[in-house]
Residue frames as a rotation matrix with the C-alpha (Angstrom) as fourth column:
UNK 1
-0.034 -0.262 -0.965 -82.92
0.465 -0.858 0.216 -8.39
-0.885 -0.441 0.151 130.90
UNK 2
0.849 0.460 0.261 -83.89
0.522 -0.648 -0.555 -5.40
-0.086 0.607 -0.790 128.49
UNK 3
-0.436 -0.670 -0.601 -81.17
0.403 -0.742 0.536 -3.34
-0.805 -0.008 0.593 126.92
UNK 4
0.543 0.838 0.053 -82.44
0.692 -0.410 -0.594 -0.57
-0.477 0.359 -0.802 125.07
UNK 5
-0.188 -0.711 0.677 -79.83
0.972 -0.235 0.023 1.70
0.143 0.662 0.736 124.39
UNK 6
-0.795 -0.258 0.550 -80.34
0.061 -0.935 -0.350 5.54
0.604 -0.244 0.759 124.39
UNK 7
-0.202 0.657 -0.726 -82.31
0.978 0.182 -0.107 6.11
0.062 -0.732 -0.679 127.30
UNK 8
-0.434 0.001 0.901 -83.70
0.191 -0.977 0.093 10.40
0.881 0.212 0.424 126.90
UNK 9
-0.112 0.301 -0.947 -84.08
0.994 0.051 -0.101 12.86
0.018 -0.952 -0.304 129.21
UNK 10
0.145 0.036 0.989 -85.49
0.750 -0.656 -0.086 16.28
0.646 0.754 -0.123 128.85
UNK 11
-0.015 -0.330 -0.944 -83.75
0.600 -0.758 0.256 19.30
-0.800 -0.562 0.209 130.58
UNK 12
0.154 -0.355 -0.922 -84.30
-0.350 -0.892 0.286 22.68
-0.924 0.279 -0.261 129.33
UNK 13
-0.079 -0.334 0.939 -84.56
0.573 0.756 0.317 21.54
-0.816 0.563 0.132 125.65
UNK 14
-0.734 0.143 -0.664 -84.33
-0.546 -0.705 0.452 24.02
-0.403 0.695 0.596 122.35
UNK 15
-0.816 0.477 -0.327 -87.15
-0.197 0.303 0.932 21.79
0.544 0.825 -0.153 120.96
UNK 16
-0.070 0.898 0.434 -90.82
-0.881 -0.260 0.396 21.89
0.468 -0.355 0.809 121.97
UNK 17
-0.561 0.155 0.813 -91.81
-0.393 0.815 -0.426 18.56
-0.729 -0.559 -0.396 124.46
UNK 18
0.715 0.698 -0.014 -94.45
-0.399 0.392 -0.829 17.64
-0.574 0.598 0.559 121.86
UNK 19
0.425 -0.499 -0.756 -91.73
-0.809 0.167 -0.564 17.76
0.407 0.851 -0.333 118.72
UNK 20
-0.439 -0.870 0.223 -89.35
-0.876 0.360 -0.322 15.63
0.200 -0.337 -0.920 121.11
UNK 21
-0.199 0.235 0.951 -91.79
-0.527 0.793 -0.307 13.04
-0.826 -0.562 -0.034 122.10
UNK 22
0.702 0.453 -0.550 -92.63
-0.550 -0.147 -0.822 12.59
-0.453 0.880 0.146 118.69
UNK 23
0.241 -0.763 -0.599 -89.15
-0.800 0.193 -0.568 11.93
0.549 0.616 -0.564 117.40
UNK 24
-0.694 -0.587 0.416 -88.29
-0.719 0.599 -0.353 9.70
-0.042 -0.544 -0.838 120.24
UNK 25
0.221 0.776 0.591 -91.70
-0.449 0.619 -0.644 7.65
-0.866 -0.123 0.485 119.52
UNK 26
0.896 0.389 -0.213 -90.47
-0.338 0.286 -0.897 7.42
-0.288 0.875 0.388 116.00
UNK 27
-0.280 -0.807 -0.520 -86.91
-0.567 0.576 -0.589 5.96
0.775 0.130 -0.619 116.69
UNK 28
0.457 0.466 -0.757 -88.39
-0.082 0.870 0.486 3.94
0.886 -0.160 0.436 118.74
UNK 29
-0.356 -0.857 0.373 -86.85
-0.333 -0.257 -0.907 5.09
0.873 -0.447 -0.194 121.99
UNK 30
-0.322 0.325 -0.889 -87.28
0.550 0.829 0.104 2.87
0.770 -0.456 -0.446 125.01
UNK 31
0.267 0.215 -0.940 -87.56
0.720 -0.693 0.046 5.64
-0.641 -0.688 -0.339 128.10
UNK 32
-0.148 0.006 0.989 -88.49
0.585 -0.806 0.093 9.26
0.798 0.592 0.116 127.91
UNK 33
0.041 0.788 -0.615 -88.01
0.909 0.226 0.349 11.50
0.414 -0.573 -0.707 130.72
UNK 34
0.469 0.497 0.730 -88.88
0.478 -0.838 0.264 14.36
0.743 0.225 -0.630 132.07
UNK 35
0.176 -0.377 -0.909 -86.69
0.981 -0.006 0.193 16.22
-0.078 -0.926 0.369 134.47
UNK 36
-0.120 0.193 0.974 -87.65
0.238 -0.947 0.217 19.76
0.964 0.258 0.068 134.53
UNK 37
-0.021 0.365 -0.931 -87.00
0.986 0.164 0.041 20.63
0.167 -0.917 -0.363 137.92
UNK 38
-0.977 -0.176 0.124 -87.25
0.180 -0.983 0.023 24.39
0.118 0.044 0.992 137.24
UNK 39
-0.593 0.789 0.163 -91.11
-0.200 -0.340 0.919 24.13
0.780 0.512 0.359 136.81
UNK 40
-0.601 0.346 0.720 -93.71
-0.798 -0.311 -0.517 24.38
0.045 -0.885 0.463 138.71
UNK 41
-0.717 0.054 0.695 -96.34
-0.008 0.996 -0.086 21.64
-0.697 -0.067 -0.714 139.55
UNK 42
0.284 0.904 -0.321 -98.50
-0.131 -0.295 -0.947 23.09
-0.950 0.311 0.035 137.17
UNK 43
0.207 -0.507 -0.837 -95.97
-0.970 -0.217 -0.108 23.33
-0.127 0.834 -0.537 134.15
UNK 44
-0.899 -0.271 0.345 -94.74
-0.220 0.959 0.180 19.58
-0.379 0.085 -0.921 134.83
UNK 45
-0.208 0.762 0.613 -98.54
0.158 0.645 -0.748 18.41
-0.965 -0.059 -0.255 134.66
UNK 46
0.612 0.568 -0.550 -98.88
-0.492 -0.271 -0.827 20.11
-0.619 0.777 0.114 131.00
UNK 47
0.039 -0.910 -0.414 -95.86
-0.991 -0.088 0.099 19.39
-0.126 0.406 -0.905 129.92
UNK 48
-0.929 -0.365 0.064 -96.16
-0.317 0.872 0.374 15.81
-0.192 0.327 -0.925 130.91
UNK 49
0.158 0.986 -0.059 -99.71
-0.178 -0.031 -0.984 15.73
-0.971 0.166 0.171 129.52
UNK 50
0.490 -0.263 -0.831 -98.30
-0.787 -0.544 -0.292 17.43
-0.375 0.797 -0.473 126.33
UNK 51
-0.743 -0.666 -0.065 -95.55
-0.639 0.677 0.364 14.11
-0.198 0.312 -0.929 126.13
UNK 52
-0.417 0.535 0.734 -98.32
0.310 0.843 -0.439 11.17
-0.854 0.045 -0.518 127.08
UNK 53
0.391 0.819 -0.420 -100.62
-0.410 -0.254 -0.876 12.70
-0.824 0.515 0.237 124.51
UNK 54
0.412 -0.134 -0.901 -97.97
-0.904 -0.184 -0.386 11.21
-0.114 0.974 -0.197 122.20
UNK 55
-0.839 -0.543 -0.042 -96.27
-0.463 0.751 -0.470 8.16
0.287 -0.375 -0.882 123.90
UNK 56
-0.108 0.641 0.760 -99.59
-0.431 0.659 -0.616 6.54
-0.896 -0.394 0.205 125.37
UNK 57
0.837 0.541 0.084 -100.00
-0.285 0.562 -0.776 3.46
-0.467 0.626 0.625 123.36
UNK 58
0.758 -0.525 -0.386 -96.39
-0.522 -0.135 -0.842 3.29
0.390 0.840 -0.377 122.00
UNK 59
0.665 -0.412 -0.622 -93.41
0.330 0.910 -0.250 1.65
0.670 -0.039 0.742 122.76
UNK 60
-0.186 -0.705 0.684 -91.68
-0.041 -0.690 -0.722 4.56
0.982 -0.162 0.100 124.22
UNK 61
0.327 0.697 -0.639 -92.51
0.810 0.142 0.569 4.63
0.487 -0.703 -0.518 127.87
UNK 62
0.154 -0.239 0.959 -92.76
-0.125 -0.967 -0.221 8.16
0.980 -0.086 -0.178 129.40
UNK 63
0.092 -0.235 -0.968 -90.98
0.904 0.427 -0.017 8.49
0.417 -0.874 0.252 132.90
UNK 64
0.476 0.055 0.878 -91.47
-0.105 -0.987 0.118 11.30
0.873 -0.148 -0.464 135.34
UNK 65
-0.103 -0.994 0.027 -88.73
0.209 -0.048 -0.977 12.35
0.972 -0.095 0.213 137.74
UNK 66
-0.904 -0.149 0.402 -88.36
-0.240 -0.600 -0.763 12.73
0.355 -0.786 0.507 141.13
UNK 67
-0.575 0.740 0.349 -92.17
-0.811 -0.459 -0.364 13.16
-0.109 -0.492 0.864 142.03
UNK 68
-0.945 0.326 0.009 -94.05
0.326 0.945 -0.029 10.05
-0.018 -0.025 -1.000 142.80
UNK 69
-0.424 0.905 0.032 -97.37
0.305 0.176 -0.936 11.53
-0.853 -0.387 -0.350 143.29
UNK 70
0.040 0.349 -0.936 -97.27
-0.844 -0.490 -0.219 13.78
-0.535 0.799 0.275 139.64
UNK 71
-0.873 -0.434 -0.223 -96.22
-0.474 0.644 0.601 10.46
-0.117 0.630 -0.768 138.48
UNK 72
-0.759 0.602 0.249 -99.04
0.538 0.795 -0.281 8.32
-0.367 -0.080 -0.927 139.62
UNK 73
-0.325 0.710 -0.624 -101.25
-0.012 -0.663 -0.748 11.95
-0.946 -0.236 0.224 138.64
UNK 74
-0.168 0.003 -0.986 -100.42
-0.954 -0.250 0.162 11.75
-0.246 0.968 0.045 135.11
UNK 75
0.784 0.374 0.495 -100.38
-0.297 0.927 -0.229 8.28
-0.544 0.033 0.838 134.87
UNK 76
-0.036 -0.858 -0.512 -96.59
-0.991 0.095 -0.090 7.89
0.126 0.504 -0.854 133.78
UNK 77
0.489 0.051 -0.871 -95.08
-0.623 0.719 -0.308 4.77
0.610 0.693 0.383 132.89
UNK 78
0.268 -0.606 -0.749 -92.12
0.839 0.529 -0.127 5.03
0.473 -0.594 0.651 135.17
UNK 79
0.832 -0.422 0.359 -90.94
-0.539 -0.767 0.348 7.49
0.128 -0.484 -0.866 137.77
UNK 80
0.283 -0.936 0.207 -87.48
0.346 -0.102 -0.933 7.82
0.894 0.336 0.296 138.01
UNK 81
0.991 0.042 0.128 -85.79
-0.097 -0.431 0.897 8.49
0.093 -0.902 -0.423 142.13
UNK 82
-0.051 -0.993 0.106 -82.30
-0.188 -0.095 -0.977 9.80
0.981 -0.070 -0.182 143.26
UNK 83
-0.320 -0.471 -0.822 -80.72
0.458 0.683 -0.569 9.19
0.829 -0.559 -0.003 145.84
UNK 84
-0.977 0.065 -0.201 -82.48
0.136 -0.531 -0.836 11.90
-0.161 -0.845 0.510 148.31
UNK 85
-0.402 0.915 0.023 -85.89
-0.881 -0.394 0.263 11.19
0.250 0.086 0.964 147.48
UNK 86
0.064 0.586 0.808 -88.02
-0.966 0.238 -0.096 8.92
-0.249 -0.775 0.581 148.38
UNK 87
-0.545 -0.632 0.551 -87.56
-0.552 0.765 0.332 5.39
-0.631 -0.123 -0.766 148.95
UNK 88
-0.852 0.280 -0.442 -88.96
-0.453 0.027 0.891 2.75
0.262 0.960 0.104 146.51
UNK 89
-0.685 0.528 -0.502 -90.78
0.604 0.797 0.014 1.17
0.408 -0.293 -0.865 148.97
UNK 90
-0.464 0.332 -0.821 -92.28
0.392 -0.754 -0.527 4.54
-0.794 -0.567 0.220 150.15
UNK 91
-0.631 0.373 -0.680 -92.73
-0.775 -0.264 0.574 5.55
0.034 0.889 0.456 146.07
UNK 92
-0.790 0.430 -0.436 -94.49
0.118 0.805 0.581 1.79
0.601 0.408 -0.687 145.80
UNK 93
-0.566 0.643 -0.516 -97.08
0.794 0.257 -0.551 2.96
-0.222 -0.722 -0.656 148.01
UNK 94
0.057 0.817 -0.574 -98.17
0.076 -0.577 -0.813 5.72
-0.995 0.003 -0.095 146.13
UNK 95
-0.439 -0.087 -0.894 -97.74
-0.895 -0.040 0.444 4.67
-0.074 0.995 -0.060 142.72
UNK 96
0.552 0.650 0.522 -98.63
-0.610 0.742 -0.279 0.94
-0.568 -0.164 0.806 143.35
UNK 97
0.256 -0.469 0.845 -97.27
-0.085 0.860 0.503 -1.82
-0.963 -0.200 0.181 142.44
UNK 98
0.754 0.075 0.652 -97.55
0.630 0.200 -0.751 -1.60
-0.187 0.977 0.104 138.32
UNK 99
0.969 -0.230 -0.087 -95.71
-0.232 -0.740 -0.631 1.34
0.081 0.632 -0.771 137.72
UNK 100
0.628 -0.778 -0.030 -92.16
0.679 0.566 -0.467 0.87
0.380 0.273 0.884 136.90
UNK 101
0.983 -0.184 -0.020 -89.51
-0.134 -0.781 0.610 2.42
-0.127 -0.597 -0.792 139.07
UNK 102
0.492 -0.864 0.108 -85.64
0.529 0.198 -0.825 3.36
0.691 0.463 0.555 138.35
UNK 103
0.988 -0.002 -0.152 -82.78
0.114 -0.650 0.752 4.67
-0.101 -0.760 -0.642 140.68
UNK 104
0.512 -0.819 0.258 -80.04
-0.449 -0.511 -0.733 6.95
0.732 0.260 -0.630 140.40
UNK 105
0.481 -0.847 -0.227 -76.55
0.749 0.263 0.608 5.25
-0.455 -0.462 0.761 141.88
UNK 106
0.934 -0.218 0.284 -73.79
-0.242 -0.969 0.052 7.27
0.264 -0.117 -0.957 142.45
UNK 107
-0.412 -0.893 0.183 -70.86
-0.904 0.426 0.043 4.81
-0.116 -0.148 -0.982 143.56
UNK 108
-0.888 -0.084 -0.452 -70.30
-0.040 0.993 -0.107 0.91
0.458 -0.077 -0.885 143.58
UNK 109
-0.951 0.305 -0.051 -72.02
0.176 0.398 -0.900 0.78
-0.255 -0.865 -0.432 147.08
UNK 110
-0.235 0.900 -0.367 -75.09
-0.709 -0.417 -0.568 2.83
-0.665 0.127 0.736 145.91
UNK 111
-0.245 0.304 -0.921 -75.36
-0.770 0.515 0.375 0.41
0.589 0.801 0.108 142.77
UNK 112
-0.747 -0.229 -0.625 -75.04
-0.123 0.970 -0.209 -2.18
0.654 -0.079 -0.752 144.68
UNK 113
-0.774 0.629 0.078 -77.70
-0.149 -0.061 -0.987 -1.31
-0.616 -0.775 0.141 147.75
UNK 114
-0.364 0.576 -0.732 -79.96
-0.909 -0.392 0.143 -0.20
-0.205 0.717 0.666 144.35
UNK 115
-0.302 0.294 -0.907 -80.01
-0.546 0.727 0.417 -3.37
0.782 0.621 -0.059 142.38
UNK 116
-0.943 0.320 -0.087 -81.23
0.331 0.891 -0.312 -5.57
-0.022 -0.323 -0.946 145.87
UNK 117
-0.463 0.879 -0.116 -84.73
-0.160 -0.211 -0.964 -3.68
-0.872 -0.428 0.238 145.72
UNK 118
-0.440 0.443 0.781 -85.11
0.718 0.696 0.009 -5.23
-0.539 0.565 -0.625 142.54
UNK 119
-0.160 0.164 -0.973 -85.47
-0.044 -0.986 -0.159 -1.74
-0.986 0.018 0.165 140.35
UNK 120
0.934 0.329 0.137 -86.72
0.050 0.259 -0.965 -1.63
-0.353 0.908 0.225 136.55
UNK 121
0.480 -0.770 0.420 -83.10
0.773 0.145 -0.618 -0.39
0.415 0.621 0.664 136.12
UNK 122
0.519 -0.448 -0.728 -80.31
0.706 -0.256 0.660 1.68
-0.482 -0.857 0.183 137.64
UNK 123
0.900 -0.360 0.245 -78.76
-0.112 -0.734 -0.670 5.20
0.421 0.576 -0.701 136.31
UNK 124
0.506 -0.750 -0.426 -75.39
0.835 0.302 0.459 4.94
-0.215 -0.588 0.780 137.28
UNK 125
0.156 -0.317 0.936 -73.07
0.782 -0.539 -0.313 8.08
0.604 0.780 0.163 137.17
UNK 126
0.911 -0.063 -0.408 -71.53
-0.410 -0.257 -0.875 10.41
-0.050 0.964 -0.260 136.16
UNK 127
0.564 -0.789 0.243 -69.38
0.801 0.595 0.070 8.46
-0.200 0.155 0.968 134.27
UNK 128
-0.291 -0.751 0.593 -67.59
0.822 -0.513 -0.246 12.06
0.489 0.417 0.767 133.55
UNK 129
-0.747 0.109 -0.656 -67.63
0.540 -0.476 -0.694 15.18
-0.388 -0.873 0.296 134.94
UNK 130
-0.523 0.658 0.542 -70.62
0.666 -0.082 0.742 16.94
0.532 0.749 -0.395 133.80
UNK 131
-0.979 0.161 -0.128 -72.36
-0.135 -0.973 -0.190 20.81
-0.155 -0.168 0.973 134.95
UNK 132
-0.223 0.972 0.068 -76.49
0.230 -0.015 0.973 19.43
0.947 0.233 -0.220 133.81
UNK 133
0.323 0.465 -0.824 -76.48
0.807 0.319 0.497 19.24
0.494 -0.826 -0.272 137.82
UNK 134
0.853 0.122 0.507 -76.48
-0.157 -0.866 0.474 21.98
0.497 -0.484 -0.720 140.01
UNK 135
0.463 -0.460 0.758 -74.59
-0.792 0.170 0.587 20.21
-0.398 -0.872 -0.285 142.58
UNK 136
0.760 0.357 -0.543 -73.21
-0.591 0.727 -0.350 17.45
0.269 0.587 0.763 140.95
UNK 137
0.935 -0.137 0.328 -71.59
-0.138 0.710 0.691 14.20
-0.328 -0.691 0.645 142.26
UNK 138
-0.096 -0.995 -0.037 -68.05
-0.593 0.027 0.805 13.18
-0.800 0.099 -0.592 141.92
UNK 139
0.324 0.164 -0.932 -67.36
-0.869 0.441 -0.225 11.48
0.374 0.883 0.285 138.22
UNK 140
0.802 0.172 0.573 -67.54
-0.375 0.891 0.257 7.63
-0.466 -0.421 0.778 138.56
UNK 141
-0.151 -0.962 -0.227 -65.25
-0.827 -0.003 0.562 6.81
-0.541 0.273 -0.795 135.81
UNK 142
0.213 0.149 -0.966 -65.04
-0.765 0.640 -0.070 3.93
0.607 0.754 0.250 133.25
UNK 143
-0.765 -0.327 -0.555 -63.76
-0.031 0.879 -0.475 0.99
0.644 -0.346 -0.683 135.84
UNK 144
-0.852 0.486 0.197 -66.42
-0.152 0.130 -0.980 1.62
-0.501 -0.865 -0.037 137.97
UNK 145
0.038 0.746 -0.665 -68.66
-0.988 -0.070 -0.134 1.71
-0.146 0.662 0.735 135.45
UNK 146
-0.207 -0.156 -0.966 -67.72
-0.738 0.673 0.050 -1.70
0.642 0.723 -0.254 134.41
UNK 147
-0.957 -0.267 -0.113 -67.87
0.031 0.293 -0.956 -2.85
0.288 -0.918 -0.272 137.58
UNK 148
-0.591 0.804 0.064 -71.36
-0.550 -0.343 -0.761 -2.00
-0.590 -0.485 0.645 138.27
UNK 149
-0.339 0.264 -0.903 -72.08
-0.740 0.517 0.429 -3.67
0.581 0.814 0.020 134.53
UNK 150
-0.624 -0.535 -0.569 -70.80
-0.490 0.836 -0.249 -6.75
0.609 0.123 -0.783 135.87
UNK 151
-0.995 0.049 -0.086 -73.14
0.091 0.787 -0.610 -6.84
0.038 -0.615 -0.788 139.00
UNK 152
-0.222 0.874 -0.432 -75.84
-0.823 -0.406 -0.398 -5.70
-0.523 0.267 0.810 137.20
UNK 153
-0.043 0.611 -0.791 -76.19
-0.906 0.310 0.289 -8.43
0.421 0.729 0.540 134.77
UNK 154
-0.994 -0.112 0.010 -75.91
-0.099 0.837 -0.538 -11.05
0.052 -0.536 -0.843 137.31
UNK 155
-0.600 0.798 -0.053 -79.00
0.399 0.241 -0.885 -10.19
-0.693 -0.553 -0.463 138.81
UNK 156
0.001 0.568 0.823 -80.84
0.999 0.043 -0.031 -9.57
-0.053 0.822 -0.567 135.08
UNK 157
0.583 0.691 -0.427 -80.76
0.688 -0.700 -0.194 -5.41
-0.432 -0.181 -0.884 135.58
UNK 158
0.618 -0.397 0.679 -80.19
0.537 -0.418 -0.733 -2.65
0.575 0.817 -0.045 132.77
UNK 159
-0.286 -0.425 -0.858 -77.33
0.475 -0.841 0.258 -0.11
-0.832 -0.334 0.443 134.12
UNK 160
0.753 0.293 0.589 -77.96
0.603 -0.664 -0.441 3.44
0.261 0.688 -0.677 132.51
UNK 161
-0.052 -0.640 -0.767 -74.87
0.861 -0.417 0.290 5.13
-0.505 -0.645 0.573 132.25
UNK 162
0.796 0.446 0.409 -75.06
0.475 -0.879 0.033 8.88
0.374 0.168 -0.912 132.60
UNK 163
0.743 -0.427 -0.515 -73.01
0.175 -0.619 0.765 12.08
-0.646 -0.659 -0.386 132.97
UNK 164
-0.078 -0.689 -0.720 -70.78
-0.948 -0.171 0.266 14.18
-0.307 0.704 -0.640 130.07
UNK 165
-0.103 0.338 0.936 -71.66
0.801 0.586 -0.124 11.15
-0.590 0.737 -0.331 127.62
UNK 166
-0.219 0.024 -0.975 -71.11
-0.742 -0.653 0.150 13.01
-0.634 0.757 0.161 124.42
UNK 167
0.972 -0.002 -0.235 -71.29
-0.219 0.354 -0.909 11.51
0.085 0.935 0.344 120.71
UNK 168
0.318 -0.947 0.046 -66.89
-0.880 -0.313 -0.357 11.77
0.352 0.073 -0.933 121.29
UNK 169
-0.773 -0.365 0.519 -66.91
-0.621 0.605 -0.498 9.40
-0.132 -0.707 -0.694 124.09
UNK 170
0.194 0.765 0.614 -69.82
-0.847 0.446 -0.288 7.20
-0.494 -0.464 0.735 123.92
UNK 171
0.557 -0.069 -0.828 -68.02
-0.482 0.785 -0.389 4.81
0.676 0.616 0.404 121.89
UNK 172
-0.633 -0.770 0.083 -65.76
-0.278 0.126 -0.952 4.11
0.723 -0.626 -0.294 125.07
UNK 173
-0.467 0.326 0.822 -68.50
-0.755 0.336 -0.563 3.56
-0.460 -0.884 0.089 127.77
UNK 174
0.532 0.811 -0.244 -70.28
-0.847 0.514 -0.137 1.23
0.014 0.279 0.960 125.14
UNK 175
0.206 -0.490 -0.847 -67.04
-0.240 0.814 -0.529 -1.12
0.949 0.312 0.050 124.88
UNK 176
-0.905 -0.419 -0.066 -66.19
-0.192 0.542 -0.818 -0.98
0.379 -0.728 -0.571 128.57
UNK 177
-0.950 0.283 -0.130 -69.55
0.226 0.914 0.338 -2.32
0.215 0.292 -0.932 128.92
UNK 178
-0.486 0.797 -0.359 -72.54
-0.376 -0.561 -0.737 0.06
-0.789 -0.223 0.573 129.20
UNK 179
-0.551 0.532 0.644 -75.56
0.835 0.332 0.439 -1.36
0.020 0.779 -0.627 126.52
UNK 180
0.650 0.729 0.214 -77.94
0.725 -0.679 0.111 1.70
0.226 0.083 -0.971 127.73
UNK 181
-0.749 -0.546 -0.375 -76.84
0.631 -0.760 -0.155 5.51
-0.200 -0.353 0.914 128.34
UNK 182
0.315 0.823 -0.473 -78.00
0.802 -0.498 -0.330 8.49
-0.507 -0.275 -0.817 128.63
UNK 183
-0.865 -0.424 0.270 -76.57
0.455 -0.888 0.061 12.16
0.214 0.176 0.961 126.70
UNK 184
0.263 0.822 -0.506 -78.60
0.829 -0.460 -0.317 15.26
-0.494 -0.336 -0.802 127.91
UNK 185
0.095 0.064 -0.993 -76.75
-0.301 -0.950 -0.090 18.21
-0.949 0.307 -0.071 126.91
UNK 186
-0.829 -0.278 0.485 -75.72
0.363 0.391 0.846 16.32
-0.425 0.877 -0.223 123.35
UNK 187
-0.316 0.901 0.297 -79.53
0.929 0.229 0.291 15.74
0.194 0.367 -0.910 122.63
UNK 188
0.354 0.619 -0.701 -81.45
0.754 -0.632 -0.178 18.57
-0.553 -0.466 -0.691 124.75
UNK 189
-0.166 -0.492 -0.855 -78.62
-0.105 -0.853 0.512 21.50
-0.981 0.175 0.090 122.83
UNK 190
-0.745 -0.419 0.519 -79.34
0.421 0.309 0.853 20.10
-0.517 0.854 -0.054 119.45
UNK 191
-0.302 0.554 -0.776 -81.58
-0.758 -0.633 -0.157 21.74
-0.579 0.541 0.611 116.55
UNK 192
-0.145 0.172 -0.974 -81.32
-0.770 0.599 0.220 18.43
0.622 0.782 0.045 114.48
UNK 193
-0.070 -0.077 0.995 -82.62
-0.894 0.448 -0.028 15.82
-0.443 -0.891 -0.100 117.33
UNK 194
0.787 0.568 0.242 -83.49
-0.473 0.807 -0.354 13.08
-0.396 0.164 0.903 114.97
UNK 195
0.855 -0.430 -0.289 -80.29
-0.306 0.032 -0.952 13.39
0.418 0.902 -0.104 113.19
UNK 196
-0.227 -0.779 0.585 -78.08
-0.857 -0.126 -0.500 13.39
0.463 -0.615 -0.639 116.45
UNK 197
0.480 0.156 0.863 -80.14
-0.567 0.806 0.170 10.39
-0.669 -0.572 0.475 117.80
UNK 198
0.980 -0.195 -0.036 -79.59
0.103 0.657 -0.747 8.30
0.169 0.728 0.664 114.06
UNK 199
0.318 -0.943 0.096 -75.89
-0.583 -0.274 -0.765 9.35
0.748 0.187 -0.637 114.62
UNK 200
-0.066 -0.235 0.970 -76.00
-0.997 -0.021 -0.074 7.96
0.038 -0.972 -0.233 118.22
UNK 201
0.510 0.827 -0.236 -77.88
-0.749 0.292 -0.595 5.17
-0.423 0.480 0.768 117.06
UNK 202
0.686 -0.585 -0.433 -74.81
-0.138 0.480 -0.866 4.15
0.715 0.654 0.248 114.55
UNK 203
-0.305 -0.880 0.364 -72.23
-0.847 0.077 -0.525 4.61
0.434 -0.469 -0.769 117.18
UNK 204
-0.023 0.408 0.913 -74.30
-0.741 0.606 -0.290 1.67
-0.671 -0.683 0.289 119.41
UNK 205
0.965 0.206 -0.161 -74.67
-0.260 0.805 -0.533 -0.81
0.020 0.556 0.831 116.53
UNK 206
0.666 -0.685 -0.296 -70.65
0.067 0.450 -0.890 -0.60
0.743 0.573 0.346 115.91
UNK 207
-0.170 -0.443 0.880 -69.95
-0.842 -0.399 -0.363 -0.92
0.512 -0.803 -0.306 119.29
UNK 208
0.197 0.565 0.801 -71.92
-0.969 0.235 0.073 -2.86
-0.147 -0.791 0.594 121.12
């Protein structure tokens, strides 16, 4: 099993998609994804054009949200499905079998339904409350969180934990066992992104 550690995700960012892939190619960031669900299907396709043009060939691996067919259009790495979109076995038929697929959980039970279809890795969350979502689910909390760890690494699979994950708190979800996370507004609100990752970066080494 792969832990990676900060796991990005662009919403609505103050920095250009180009600058960001860039920075996240040069800390060496394990996922990048896109989740622009304001845009159209036109904007997504530049946009994630605009990322690959910098991530193809790198270590970084560029994941597109939600949309299994823009995924398989662009030729993403990994597509990324919540809980009201399509199934993985329904996504594995139009992406095929290579591409790497992740799914949002939302409670225990969801983690737990998640991790038998054998997924590249599971978002889990929100571990806090947290406004990035329109609608957004009920916070999971730190025992559940651990929980979910626990039956994640049985069966070899990263948990990503997501949801109000600041720089404040992210030393807490890293001790009650989270190795990957996610911060969106932290990163996405920031002018210095390279500086806020290297900050993030330290908090995971003296944690983990």
């Amino acid at each position: 099993m792969q832990d990676f550690g900060l796991y990005m995700i662009i919403t609505k960012p103050v920095k250009s998609y180009r600058e960001i892939a860039e920075i996240a190619v040069k800390q060496k960031i394990s996922y990048l994804q896109l989740r622009e669900k304001h845009l159209n299907d036109r904007e997504l396709i530049v946009a994630a054009e605009t990322i690959l043009q910098v991530t193809r060939g790198t270590n970084t691996k560029f994941v597109i949200n939600d949309r299994a067919d823009l995924a398989k259009n662009v030729q993403a790495d990994c597509l990324h499905l919540g809980q009201t979109d399509l199934t993985l076995t329904q996504a594995r038929s139009i992406v095929g079998n290579e591409m790497e697929i992740g799914l949002s959980t939302h409670s225990v039970m969801q983690a737990e339904i998640a991790l038998e279809q054998n997924p590249a890795y599971i978002g889990y969350g929100p571990i806090y409350p947290t406004p990035t979502k329109a609608i957004a689910d009920p916070a999971v909390g730190l025992d559940n969180l651990r929980e979910v760890v626990e039956i994640a690494t049985e069966k070899q699979i990263p948990v990503v934990a997501i949801g109000g994950i600041f720089t404040e708190n992210l030393a807490e979800i890293i001790q009650a066992g989270a190795k990957n996370f996610c911060l969106v507004r932290n990163l996405m609100s920031c002018n210095d992104l390279e500086e806020k990752i290297l900050e993030i970066q330290q908090i995971w080494r003296n944690n983990k």
